[in-house]
C-alpha positions in Angstrom: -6.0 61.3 -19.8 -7.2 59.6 -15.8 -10.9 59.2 -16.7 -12.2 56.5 -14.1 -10.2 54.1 -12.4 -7.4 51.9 -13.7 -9.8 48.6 -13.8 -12.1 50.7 -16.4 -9.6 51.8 -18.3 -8.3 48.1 -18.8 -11.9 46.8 -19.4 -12.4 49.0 -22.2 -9.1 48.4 -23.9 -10.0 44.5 -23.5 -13.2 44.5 -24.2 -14.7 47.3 -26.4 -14.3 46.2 -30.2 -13.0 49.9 -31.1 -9.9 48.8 -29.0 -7.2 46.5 -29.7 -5.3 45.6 -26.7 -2.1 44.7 -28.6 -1.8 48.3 -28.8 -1.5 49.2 -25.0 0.8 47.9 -22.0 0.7 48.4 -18.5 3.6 49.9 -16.5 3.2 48.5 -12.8 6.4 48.9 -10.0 7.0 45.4 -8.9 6.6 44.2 -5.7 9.2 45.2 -3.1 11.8 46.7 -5.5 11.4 51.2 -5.4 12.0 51.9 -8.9 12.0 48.0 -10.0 9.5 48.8 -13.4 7.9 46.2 -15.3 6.1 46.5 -18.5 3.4 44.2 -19.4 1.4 43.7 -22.7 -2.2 44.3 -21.9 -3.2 41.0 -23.9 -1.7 39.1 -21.4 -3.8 40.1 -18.6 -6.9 38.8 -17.0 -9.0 41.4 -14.6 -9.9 40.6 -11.1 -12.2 42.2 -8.7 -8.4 43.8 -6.7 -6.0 42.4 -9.0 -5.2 41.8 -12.4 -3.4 38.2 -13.1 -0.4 37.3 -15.6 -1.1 33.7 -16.0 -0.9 32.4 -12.0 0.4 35.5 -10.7 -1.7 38.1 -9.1 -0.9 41.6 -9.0 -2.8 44.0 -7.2 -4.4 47.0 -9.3 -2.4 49.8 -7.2 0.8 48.8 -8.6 -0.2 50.3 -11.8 1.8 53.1 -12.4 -0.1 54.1 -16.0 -1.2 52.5 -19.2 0.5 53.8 -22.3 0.1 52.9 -26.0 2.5 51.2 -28.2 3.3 54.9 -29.4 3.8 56.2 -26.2 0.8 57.8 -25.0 -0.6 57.4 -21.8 -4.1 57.3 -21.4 -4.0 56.2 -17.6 -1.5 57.5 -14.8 -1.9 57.3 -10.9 -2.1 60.3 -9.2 0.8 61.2 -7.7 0.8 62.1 -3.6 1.1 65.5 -2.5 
């Protein structure tokens, strides 16, 4: 599943032509609001050096929580804190 870091596991969804991105979403806890989830479409997104943008907005890489597939899987998660 966690191979890597979150940013490589984007790149290659986006950008290696086995992929197709419409497949796969990020789940990222927004800003300021425990337990406020969002779930973004990874088509949407642009990668950044520390953050990823939705059109102007910039969200930082660490508030990825995982990337899942349209079918559920998750082939990212953060590691959780002992």
């Amino acid at each position: 599943m966690r191979k890597g870091s979150v940013k490589e596991a984007l790149a290659k969804i986006k950008y290696d032509p086995r992929e197709n991105e419409e497949d796969y979403f990020v789940i990222i806890e927004h800003r300021g609001a425990y337990g406020d989830i969002k779930k973004i479409p990874v088509r949407v997104i642009e990668l950044g050096h520390g953050y990823f943008f939705v059109g102007e907005t910039q969200i930082p890489y660490h508030r990825i929580i995982k990337v899942v597939r349209k079918d559920g899987r998750v082939v990212w998660e953060r590691r959780k804190r002992a």
